[in-house]
C-alpha positions in Angstrom: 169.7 162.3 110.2 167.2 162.7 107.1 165.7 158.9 107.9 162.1 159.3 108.1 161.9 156.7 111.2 162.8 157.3 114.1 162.6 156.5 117.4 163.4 157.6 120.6 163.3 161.5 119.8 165.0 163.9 121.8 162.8 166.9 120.6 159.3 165.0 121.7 161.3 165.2 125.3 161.6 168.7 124.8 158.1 169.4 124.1 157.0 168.4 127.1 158.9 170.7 128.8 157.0 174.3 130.3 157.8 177.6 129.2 157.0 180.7 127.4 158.7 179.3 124.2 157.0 176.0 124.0 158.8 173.3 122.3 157.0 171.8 119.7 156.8 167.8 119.0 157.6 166.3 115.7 154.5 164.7 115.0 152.7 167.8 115.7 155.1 170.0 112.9 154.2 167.3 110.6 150.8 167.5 111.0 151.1 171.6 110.5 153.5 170.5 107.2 150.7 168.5 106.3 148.4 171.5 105.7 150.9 172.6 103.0 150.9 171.4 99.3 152.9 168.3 99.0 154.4 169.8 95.8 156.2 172.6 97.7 158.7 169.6 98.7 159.1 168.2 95.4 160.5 171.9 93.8 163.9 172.6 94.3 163.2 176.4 94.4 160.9 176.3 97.0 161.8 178.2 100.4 161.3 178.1 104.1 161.5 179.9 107.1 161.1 179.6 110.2 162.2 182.9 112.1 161.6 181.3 115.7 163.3 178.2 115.6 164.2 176.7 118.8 164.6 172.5 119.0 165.0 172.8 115.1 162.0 170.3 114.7 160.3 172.3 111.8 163.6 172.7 110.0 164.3 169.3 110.4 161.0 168.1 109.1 160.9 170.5 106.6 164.5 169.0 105.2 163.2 165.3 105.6 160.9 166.2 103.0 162.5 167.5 100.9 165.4 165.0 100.4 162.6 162.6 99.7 160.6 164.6 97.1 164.0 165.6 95.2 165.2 162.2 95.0 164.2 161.8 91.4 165.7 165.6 90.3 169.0 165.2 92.2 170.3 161.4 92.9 173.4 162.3 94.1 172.4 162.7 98.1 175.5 164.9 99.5 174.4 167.6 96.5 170.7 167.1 97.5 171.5 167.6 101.4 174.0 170.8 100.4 171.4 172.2 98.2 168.3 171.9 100.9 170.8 173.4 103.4 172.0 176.3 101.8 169.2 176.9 99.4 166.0 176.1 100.9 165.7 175.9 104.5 166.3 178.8 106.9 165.7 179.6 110.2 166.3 182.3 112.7 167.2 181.3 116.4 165.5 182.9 119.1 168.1 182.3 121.8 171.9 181.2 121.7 171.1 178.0 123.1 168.2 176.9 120.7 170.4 178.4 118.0 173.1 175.6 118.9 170.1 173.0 119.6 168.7 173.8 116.5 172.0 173.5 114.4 172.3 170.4 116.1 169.4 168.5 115.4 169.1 169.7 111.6 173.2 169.9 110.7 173.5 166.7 113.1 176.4 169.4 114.2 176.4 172.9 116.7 178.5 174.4 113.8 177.1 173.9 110.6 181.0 173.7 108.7 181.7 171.3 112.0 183.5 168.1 111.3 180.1 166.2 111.8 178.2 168.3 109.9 175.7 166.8 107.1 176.4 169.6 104.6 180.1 170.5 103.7 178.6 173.6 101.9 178.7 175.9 105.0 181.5 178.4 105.0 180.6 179.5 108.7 179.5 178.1 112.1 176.0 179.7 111.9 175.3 178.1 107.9 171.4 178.9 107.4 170.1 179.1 110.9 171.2 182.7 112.1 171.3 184.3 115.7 172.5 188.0 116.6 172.2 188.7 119.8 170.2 192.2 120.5 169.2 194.6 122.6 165.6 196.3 122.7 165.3 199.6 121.8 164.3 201.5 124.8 161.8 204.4 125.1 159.9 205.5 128.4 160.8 202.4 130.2 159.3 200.0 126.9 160.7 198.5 124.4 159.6 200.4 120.9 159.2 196.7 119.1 158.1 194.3 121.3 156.5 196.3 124.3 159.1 194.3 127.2 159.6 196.5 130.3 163.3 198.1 130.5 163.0 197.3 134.3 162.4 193.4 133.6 164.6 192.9 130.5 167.9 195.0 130.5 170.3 192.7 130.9 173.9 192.8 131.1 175.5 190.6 128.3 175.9 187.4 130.1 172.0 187.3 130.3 169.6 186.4 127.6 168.0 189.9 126.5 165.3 188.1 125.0 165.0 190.9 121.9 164.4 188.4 119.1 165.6 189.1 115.8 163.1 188.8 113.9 160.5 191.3 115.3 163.1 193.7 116.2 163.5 195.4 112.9 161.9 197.6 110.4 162.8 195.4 107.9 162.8 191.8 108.2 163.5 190.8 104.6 166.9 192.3 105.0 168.0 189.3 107.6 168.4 187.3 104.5 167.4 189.5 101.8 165.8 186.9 100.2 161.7 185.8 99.8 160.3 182.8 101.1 157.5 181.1 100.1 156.8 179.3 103.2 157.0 181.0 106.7 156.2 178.7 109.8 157.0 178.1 113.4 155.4 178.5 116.9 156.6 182.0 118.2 157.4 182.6 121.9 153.5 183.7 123.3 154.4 186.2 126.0 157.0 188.4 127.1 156.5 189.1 132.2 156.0 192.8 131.8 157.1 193.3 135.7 153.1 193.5 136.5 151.5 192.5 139.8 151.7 188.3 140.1 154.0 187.6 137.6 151.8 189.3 134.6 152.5 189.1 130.9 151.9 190.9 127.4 151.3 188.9 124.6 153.7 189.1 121.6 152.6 186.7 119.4 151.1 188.6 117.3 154.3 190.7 116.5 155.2 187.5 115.0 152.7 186.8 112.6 152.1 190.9 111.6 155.7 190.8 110.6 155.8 187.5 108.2 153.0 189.5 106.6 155.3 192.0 105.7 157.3 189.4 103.9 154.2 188.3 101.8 155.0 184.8 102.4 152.8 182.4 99.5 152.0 180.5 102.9 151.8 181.3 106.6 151.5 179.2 109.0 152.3 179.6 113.0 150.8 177.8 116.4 149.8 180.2 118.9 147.5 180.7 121.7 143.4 180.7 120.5 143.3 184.0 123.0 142.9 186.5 119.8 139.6 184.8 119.0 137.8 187.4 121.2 140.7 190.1 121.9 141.6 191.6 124.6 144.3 192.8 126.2 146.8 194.1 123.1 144.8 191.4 121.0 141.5 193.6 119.5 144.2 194.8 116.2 145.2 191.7 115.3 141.7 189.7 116.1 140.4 192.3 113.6 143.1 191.7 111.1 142.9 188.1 111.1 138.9 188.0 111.4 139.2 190.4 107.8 142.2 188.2 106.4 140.3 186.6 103.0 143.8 184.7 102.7 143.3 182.6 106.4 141.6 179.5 105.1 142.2 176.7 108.0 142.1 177.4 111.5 142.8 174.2 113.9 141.5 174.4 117.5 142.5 172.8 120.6 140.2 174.4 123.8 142.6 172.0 126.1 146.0 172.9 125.6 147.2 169.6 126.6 145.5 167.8 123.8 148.5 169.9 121.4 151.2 170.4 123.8 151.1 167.5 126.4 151.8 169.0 129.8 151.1 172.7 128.8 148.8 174.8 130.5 148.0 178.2 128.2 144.7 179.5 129.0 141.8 179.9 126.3 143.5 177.0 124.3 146.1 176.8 121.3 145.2 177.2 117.7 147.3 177.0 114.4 146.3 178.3 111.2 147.2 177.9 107.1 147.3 181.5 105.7 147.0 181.1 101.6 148.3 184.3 99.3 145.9 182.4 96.8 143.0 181.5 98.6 140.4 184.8 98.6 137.3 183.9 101.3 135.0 184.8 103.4 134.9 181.2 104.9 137.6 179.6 106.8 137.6 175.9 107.1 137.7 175.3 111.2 139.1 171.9 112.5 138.0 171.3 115.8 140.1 168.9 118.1 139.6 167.0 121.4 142.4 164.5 123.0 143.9 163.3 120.0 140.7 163.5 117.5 139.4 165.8 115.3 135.6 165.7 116.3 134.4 168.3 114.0 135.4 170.2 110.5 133.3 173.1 109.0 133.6 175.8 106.2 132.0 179.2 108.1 132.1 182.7 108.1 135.0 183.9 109.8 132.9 186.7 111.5 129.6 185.9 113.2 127.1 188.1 112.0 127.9 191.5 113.7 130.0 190.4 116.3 133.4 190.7 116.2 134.9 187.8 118.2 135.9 184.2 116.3 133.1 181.6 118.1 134.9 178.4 118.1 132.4 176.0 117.7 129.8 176.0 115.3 127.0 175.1 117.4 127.6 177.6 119.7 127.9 180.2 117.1 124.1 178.8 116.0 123.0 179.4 119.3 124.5 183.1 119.8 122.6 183.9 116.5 119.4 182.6 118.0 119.8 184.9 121.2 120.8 187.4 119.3 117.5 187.7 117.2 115.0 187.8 120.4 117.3 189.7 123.2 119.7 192.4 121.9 120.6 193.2 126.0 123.8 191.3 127.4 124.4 190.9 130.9 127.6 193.1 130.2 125.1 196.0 130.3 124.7 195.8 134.3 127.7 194.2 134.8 130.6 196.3 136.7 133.8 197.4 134.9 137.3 196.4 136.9 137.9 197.4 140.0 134.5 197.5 141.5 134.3 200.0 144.4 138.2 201.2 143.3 139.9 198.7 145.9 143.1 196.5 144.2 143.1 193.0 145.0 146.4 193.9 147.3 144.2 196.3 149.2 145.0 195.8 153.0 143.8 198.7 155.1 140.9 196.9 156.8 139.6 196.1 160.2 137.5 193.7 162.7 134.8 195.9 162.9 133.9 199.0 160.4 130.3 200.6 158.9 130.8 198.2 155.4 131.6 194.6 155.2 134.5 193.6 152.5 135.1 190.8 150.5 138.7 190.2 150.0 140.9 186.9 149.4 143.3 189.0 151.4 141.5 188.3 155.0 142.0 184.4 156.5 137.5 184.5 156.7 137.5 185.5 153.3 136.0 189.2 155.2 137.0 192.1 156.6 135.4 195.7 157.7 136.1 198.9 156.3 134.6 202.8 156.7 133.1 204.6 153.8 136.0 206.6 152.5 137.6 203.6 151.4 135.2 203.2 148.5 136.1 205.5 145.5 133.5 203.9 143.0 129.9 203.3 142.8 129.3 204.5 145.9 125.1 204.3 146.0 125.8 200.8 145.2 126.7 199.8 148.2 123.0 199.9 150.5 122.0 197.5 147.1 122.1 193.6 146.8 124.9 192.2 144.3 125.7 189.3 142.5 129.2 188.6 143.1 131.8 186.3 141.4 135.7 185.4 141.8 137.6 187.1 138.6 139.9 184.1 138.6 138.9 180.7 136.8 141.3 178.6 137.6 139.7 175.3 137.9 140.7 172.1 138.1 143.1 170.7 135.2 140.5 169.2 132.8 138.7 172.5 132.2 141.5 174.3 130.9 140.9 177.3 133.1 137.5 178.1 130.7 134.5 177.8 132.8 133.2 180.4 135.5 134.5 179.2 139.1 130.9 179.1 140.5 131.7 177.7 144.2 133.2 181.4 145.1 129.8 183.1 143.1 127.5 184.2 145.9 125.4 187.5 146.7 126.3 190.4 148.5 124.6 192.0 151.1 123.9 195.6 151.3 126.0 197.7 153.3 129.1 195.3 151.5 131.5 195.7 148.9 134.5 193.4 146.8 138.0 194.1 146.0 139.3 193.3 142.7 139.3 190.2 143.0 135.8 189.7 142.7 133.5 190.9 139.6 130.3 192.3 140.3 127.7 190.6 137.9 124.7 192.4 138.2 123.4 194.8 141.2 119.8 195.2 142.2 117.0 196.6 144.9 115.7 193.2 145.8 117.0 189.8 147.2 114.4 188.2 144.9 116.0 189.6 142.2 119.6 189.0 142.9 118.7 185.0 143.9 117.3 185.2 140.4 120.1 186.1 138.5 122.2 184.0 141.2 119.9 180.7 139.8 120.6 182.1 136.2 124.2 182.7 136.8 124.5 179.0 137.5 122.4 177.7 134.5 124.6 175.6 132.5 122.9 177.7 129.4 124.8 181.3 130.8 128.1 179.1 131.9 128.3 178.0 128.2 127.7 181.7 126.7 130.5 182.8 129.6 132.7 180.4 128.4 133.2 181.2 124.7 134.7 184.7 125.9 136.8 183.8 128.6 140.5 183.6 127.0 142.2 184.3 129.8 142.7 183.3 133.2 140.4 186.3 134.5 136.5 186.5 134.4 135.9 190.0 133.6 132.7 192.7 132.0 133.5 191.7 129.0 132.9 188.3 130.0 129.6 188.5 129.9 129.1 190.3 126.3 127.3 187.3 124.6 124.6 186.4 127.6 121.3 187.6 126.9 120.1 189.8 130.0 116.4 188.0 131.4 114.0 189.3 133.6 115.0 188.7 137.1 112.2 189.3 139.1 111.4 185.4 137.6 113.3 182.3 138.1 115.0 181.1 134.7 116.0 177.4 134.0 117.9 175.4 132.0 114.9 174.4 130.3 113.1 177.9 130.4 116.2 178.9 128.5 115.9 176.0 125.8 112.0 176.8 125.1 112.9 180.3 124.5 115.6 180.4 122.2 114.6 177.7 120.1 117.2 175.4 121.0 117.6 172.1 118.4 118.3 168.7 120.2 121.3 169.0 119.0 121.8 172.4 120.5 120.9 171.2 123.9 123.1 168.2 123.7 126.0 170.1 122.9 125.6 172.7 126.2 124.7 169.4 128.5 127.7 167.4 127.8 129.7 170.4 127.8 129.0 172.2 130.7 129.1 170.3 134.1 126.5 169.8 136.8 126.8 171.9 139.9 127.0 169.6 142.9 
């Protein structure tokens, strides 16, 4: 069990598979155990924890190294393998069935004082990897800890209640009532919150706020890169981790897949190396595409003023350069949700009507409805309007994060959008809105629209970084370049990232 080769592995099955709680591969945990001083596994007082275990791969790897790196102190291999087991490496299970998986692959046993246990130190079935099963605490329809939806998640007890243990108490330390010095895993990301088309709140976060509380000398956890610029339930904890001098390495994947083969998880995975020692403004940023790193820097965590994480240095150059010559985003004129107050569901339209519509609901992508209908910037509608789809799903390769400019188009006046469109910019001429329209479609804007998008949804905010031009002129690519100074290297960067139009 505690060989250091081996091959097939079950668990790197398992990570391929899809779901909220993403399995995570071996090679991957090592590369995460990699972060951490090697001396950690050399000390036999050193301990872990990893309060969402599901395959058990982290334990597992975590035990691996320390049998090797305690050779020397402790010879004897069944009281090295007892004393890692009961001593050092813990884990909370976040359902019954990983509990038993997990048991399994780091005990070699589903009871850990089984008969084909590795450990004959374990007086009980559950040994150092613990599972209660809970139930959320309920008030006005939420749960108080974790936010889930009492419509979605009571269950009746032959159902998983999905209330995990770990962020489901005041006071965490008392699980074990002991201190770790290392606290790692990948935490479920997301919790259906009975929304329209299957939506979901983040949880996360909940994770890493509550090993915090524990004071952990290191922190480490994979989890989605959407906290970079916020949003929904995210704009706390963006702010505590952009003001965290302990977070020294932050490791970025924009494609999912190059992490978790297989995954889809839009705005890309990231996991970090939190420090109790290390006291920085910087944070050293490792940034990775397919199965390379292609860059590493040392930066500010914040950018200047702003108060989103820019993932890529260049681009975080570039912002600053914008940001000294035009202080007006396109967010300004942009339109908030819900543009003329219809829902993307809305239905009550006709053949013929005084105002065109723009809904995903009608089979010509069109429909016709009277006046009282709209409930929201009404003396927009006799103006022209630069519309574009609020979803970005595109194909696989983009990883959702680029605007989905084959459904961006202007609106007439006398129209309107549902919900499922946003409204870019509105304005008294044609000229104008073709002109925004050309600069809407400038790989230059695409690029700026693309560090903010974190979620599967183009939205106002979307547009907070993109300097607002002069649209009775036509902008280009070039135009764009002269302007703001752009390096060669700049301009290299925003050409092989973004993609022609065709």
């Amino acid at each position: 069990m505690l060989q250091i080769n081996y091959n097939p592995d079950v668990l790197s099955c398992l990570a391929n598979l899809s779901n909220d709680e993403v399995f995570t591969p071996p090679k991957l945990v090592n590369e995460i155990l990699d972060m951490l001083p090697q001396e950690l596994f050399q000390s036999k007082e050193t301990t872990f924890l990893d309060p969402v275990t599901k395959s058990g791969v982290f334990l597992r790897e975590i035990a691996k190294r320390l049998n090797d790196g305690l050779k020397e102190q402790m010879p004897d291999q069944q009281e090295r393998i007892n004393h890692i087991f009961t001593k050092q490496v813990f884990g909370i299970a976040i359902t019954e069935l990983t509990s038993l998986l997990a048991r399994r692959s780091t005990y070699c046993s589903k009871k850990a004082n089984g008969e084909f246990s590795v450990t004959n130190a374990f007086a009980t079935e559950q040994g150092n990897i613990k599972y209660d099963r809970l139930q959320h605490t309920w008030k006005n329809g939420k749960c108080t800890y974790c936010g889930a939806s009492e419509e979605v998640y009571s269950r009746t007890e032959d159902l998983e209640t999905y209330a995990y243990q770990f962020i489901h108490t005041d006071k965490p330390q008392n699980i074990f009532n002991m201190k770790f010095d290392v606290i790692i895993g990948n935490p479920p990301y997301q919790l259906g919150d009975g929304g329209n088309n299957a939506s979901a709140t983040p949880i996360y976060n909940l994770f890493v706020e509550q090993a915090k509380k524990l004071n952990p000398k290191f922190l480490s956890m994979i989890i989605p890169a959407r906290w970079y610029a916020g949003g929904r339930g995210l704009n706390d904890f963006r702010n505590e981790m952009l003001t965290d001098k302990h977070l020294k390495i932050i490791h970025d994947f924009k494609n999912t897949a190059d992490c978790f083969p297989g995954i889809r998880v839009g705005g890309g995975i990231c996991y970090f190396l939190r420090d109790l020692q290390y006291s920085s403004k910087n944070v050293e940023v490792h940034t990775h595409k397919g199965d390379k790193i292609i860059k590493t820097a040392i930066r500010p965590r914040l950018q200047d003023e702003l108060d989103i994480f820019i993932r890529d240095s260049i681009a975080a150059e570039i912002i600053k350069k914008v940001a000294q010559i035009n202080l007006k985003k396109m967010s300004s004129i942009a339109l908030s949700q819900k543009p003329f107050g219809m829902r993307t569901n809305f239905t009550d339209f006709k053949n013929k009507g005084s105002i065109k519509l723009y809904t995903k609901k009608s089979k010509t992508g069109f429909a016709f409805i009277e006046k009282e209908h709209v409930t929201k910037n009404v003396d927009y509608i006799k103006k022209w309007k630069v519309v574009t789809s609020r979803s970005t799903s595109v194909p696989e390769e983009d990883n959702g994060q680029v605007l989905r400019i084959s459904q961006t188009f202007i609106a007439e006046p006398n129209s309107v959008v549902t919900e499922s469109y946003v409204v870019v910019g509105v304005f008294d001429t044609e000229k104008e809105a073709k002109n925004c329209l050309t600069y809407l479609k400038t790989k230059f804007f695409r690029l700026l629209c693309q560090i903010t998008i974190v979620s599967p949804d183009v939205s106002q905010r979307t547009f907070d970084l993109v300097p607002l031009e002069d649209f009775n002129f036509e902008t280009t690519d070039n135009q764009l370049y002269d302007k703001y100074g752009l390096t060669t290297d700049e301009i290299e960067m925003i050409e092989t990232t973004i993609k022609e139009l065709h």
